[in-house]
C-alpha positions in Angstrom: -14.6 -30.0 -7.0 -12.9 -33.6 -6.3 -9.5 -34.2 -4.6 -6.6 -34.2 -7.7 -6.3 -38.0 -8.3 -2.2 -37.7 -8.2 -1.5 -36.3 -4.9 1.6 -35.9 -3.6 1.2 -36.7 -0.4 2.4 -40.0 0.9 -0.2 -42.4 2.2 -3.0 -39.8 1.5 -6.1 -42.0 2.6 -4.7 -42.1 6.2 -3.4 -38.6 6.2 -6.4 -37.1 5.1 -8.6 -39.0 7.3 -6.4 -38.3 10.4 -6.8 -34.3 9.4 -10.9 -34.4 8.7 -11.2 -36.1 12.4 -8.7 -33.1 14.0 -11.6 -30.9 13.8 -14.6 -30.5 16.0 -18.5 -30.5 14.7 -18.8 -27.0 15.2 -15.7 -26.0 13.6 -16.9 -28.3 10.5 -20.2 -26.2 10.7 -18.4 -23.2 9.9 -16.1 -24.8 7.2 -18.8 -26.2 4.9 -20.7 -23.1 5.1 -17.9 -20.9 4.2 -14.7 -22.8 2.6 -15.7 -26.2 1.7 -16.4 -26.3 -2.0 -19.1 -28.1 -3.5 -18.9 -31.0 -6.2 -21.2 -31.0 -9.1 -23.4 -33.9 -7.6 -24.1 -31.3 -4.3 -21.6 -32.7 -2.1 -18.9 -31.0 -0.5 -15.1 -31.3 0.0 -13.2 -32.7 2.9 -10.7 -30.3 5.0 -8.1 -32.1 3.8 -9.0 -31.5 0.1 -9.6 -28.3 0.7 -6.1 -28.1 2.2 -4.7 -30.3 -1.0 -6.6 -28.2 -3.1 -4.9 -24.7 -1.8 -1.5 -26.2 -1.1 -1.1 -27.6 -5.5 -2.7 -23.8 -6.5 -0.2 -21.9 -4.5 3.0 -24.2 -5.0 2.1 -24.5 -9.4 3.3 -20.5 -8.9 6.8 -21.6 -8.2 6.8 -23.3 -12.6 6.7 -19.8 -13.3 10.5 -19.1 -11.3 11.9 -22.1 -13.4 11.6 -24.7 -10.6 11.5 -28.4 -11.6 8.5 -30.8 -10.7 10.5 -32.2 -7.4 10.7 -28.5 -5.7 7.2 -27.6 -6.7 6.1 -31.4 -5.3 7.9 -30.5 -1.7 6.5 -26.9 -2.1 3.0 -28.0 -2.1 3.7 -30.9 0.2 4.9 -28.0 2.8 2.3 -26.0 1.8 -0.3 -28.4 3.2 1.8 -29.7 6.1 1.8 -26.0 7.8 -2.3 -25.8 7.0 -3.5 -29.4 8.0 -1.5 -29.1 10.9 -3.0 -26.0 12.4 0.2 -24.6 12.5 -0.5 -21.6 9.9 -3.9 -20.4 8.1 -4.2 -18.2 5.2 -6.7 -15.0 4.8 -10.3 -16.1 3.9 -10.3 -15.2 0.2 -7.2 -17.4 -0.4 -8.7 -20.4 1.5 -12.1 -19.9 -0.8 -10.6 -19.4 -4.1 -7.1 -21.0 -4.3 -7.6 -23.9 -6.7 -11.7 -22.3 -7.2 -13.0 -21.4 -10.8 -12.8 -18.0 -8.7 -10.2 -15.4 -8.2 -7.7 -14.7 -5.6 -8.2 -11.5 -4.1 -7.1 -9.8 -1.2 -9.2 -9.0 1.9 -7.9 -6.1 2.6 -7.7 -2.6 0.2 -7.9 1.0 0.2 -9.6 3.0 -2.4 -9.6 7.1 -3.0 -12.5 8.7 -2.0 -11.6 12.4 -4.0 -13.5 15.6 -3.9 -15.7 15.3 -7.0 -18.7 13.2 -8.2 -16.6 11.5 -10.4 -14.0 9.8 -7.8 -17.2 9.3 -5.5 -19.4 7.1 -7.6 -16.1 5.6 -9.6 -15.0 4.3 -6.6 -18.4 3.1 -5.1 -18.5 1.2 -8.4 -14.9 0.0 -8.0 -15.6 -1.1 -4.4 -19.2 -3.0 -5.3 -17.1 -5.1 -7.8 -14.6 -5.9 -4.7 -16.9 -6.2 -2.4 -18.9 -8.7 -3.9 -15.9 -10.7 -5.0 -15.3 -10.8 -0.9 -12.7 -7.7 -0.3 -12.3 -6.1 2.7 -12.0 -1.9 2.3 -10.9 1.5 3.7 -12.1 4.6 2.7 -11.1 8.2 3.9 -13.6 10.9 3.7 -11.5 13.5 4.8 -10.9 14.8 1.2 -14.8 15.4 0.5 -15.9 19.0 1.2 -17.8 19.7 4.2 -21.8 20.0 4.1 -23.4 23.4 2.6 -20.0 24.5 0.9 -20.5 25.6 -2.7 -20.5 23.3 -5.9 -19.8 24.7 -9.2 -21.1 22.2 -11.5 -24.5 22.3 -9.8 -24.7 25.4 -8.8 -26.1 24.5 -5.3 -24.2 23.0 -2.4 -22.7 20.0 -0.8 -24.5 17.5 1.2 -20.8 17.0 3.2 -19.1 13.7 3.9 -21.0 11.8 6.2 -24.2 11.8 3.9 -21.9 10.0 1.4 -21.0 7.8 4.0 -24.7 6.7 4.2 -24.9 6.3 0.8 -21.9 3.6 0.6 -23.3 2.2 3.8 -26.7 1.1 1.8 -25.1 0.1 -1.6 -23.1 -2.7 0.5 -26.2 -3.3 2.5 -27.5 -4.8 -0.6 -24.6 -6.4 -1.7 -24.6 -7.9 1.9 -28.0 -9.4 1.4 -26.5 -11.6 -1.9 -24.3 -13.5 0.7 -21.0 -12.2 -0.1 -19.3 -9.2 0.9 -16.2 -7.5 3.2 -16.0 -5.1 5.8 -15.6 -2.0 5.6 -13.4 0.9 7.7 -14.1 4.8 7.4 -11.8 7.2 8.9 -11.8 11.0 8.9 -8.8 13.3 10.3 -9.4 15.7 13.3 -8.9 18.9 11.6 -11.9 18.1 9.1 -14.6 21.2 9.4 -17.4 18.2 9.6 -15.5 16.1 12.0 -18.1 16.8 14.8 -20.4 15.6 12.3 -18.3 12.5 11.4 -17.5 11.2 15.5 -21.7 11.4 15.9 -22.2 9.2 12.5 -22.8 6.0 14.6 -25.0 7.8 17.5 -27.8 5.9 16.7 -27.3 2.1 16.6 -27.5 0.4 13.8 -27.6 3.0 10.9 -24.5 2.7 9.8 -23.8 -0.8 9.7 -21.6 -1.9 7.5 -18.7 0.2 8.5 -16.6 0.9 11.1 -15.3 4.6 12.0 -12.1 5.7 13.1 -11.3 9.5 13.5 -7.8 10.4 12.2 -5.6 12.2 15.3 -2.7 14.3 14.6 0.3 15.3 16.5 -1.1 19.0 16.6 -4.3 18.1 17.6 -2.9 16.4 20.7 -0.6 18.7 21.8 -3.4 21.2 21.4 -5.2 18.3 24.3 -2.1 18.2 26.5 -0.7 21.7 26.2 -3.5 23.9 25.4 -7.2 22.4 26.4 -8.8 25.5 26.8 -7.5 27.2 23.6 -10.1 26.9 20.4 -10.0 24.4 18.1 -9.6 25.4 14.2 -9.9 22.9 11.2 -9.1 23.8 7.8 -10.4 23.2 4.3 -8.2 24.2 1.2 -5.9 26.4 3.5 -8.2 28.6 5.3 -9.0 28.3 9.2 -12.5 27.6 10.0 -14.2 26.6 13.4 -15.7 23.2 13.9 -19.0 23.1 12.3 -22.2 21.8 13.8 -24.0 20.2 11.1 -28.2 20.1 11.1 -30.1 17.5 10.0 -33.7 16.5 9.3 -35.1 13.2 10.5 -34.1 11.8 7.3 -30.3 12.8 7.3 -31.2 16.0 4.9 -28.5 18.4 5.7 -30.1 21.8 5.9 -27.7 24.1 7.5 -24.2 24.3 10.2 -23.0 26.5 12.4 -19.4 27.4 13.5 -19.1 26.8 17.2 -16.8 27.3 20.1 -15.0 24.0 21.1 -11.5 23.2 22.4 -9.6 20.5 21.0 -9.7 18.9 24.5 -13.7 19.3 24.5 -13.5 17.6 20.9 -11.5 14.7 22.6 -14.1 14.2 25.5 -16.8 13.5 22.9 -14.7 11.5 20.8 -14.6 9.4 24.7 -18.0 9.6 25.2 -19.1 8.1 21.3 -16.4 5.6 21.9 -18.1 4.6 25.1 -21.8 4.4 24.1 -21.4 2.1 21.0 -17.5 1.1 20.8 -16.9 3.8 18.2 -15.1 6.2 16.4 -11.6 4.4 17.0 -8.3 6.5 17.0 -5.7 6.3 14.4 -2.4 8.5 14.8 -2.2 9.3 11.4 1.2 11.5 11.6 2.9 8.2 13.5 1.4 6.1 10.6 3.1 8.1 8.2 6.5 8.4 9.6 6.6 4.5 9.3 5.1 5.0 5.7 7.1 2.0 3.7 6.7 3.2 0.5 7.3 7.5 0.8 7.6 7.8 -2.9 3.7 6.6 -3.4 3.0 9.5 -1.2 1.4 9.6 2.6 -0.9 7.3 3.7 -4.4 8.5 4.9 -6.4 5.2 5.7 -6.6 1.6 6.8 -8.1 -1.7 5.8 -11.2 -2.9 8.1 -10.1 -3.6 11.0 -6.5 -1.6 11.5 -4.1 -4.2 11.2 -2.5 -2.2 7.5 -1.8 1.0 6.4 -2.2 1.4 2.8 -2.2 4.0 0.0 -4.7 3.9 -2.7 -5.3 0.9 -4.6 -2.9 -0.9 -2.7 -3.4 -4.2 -0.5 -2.1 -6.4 1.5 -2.2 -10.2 1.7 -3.1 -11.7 5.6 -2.3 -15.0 6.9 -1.4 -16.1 11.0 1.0 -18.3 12.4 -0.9 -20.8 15.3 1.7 -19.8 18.1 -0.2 -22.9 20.5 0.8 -25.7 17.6 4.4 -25.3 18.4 4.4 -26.5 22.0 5.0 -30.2 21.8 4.9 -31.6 25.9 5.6 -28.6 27.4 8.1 -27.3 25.3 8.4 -24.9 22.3 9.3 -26.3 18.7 11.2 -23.4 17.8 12.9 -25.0 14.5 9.4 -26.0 13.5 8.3 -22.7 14.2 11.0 -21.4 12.3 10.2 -23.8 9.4 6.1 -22.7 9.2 7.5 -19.0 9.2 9.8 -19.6 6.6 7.0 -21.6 4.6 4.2 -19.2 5.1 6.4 -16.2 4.3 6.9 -18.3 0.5 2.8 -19.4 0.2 2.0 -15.7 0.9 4.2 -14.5 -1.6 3.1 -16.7 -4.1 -0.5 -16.0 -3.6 0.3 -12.4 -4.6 1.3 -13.8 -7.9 -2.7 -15.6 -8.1 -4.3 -12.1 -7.4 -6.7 -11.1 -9.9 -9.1 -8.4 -8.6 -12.3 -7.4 -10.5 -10.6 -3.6 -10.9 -7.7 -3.4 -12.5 -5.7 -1.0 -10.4 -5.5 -3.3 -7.3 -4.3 -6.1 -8.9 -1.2 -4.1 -10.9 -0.6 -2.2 -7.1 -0.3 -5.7 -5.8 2.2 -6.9 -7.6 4.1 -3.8 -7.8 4.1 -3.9 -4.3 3.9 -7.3 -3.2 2.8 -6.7 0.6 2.2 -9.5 3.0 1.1 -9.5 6.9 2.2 -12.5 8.7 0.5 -12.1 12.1 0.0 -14.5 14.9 -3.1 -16.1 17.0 -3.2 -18.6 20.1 -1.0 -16.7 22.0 -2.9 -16.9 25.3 -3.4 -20.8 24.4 0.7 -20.9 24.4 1.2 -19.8 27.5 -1.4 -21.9 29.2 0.0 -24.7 27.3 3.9 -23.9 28.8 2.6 -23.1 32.1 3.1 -19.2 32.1 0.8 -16.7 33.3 -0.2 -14.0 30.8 0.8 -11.2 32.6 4.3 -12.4 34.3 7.5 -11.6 33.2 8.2 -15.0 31.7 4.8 -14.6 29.5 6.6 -11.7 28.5 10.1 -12.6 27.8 8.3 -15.6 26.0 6.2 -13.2 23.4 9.5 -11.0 22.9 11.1 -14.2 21.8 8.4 -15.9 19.7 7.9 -12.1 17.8 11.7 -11.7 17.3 12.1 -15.3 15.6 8.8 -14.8 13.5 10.3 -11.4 12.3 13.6 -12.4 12.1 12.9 -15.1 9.9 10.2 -13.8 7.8 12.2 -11.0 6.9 15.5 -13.5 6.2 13.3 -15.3 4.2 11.9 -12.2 2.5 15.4 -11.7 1.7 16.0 -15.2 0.1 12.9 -14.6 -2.1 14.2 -11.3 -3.6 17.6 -12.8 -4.7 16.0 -16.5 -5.9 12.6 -14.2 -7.6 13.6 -10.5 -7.7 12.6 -7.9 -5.6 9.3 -6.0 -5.5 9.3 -3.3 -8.9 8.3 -0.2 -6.5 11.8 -1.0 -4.7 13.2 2.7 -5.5 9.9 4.2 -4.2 10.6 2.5 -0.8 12.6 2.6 2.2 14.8 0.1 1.2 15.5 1.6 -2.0 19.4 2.5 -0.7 22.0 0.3 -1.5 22.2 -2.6 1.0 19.8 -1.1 3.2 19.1 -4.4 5.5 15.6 -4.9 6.2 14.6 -3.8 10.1 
């Protein structure tokens, strides 16, 4: 793909040749073998054009508000500003596809895993399709019935969660080896009868590899810890008490047989320790704390992540990442704060507008999307900030100085969140939400 031949950048030969020399050979490496897009004769796109190319994508959104040619040309002209800069960089997909004869998609997405054949291969094909078009995923397994319990349709029993865990684990193994592909977060909550199970699913390095694990913890559970530590532990499936179970395997991962055991939930939280020491995993998630900071209540609770934490999400739904370069904004010892202010305010627009772009290969994501219309504006080069102004990382300045930063990147992404809904309309699922009250301010 060539650079569009009306650009509206000013002087572009010198601006674009003053971005491709701002970055180093390494950082080039990386670029051409994952964002730079190739031309028909083989060769490959510039950063800058890359840049240009995202920056006219996004901003051609704004023709469908009713903006005129002159605020779509400043638009895009901001849009690439903020990214040739360094000063703000959008999610992965977004820098690949934007402007691409591909589609914009999300890295980020939870789907359903439910308790029947149907939801579990529906959503391994729904996820194969996202995956391969580059999405990031969360599953919970918590709804699946644990090992050896009863099926109807069969007639014979359940080979419990964690086998179907290996099975997802090897279908994006092979979509791995085609050279595209996300990564991928399973969680299971505490109270689960194969949770035991579930915390041992990474024991042996390297067999489940294409997920991470995080075990769901819930206020009960650790009160039973901190209060009651030599009390039994119960789980529950479909209402009824049950003890842990200690699932048995074969070599091969067969289930064939469990037992009930005697564990306390404090003994349950040791081993949780001791797996998170050997390999880094499972991770902990308060899932209770999640959900009383649930957004959107009317969609119901929330009962997983994306890959790696940063967002909550219910079924279907996404979110849409992009980070603010906190170190770009000290200019000779001093922080920019209007220009901070200004990428915030411009980042908070792009990201919006890319929601309008989304097109994911199922059909539920994409209509969640722009129902809800969620973006994460996060932050990176923190540490470089400080070093830059002089502060040590762990002094009360370097405090005071992330309070400060956080409040005026919240602050202002939420004003401008604001500004958006009155120029654009609000998000449709507005009355499922917290905000659905009359002039409820956002916090």
């Amino acid at each position: 793909m060539s650079a569009r031949k009306n650009s509206v950048i000013q002087d572009k030969k010198s601006v674009y040749e003053k971005v491709n020399r701002s970055f180093s050979e390494n950082a080039l490496k990386m670029m051409k073998k994952r964002y730079l897009l190739k031309r028909g004769d083989g060769s490959q796109e510039t950063p800058a054009e890359m840049f240009a190319r995202i920056a006219h994508a996004v901003a051609k959104v704004e023709k469908n508000y009713g903006r005129d040619k002159a605020f779509i040309e400043k638009v895009e002209r901001d849009f690439f500003k903020i990214m040739s800069e360094k000063e703000y960089t959008p999610a992965g997909r977004t820098v690949t596809n934007a402007g691409a004869p591909t589609p914009i998609v999300a890295n980020c997405i939870v789907l359903p895993i439910l308790d029947s054949m149907e939801s579990i291969f529906k959503t391994l094909k729904d996820a194969a399709l996202l995956q391969q078009a580059g999405s990031g995923l969360g599953f919970d397994f918590s709804h699946l019935r644990p090992a050896m319990t009863p099926t109807r349709t069969s007639m014979g029993v359940s080979s419990g969660p964690v086998s179907f865990l290996r099975v997802y684990n090897e279908a994006f193994g092979v979509i791995k080896q085609q050279g595209r592909h996300g990564a991928n977060m399973a969680m299971m909550q505490i109270d689960h009868p194969d949770v035991l199970d579930f915390i041992r699913a990474k024991e042996i390095e390297g067999e489940i590899r294409n997920f991470n694990i995080s075990i769901k913890l819930t206020d009960e559970f650790m009160g039973a810890v901190l209060e009651r530590p030599n009390e039994q532990w119960y789980c529950k499936w479909n209402g009824v008490e049950t003890k842990p179970h200690r699932v048995t395997r074969t070599p091969s991962g067969s289930v064939v047989g469990f037992e009930e055991i005697n564990i306390t939930a404090r003994e349950i939280f040791d081993e949780i320790v001791h797996y998170a020491w050997l390999n880094g995993e499972p991770g902990v998630v308060f899932i209770d704390e999640v959900n009383r900071t649930n957004p959107l209540p009317g969609l119901g609770a929330i009962d997983c992540s994306n890959p790696c934490g940063e967002q909550f999400l219910h079924h279907y739904d996404n979110c849409n990442l992009g980070s603010i370069n906190l170190a770009a904004f000290v200019k000779d010892g001093k922080m920019d704060w209007k220009r901070l202010e200004f990428t915030t305010r411009t980042a908070v627009r792009m990201m919006d507008n890319v929601v309008d772009l989304f097109d994911f290969p199922v059909a539920q994501v994409t209509e969640l999307a722009k129902k809800n219309r969620r973006i994460g504006l996060g932050i990176m080069g923190f540490a470089d900030m400080l070093y830059e102004l002089g502060l040590a990382y762990n002094s009360k300045e370097g405090q005071k100085m992330g309070e400060r930063v956080m409040k005026i990147v919240t602050d202002v992404a939420h004003e401008m969140s604001r500004e958006l809904a009155k120029e654009k309309g609000a998000f449709p699922n507005l009355p499922l939400s917290i905000f659905a009250e009359k002039n409820v301010e956002m916090r």
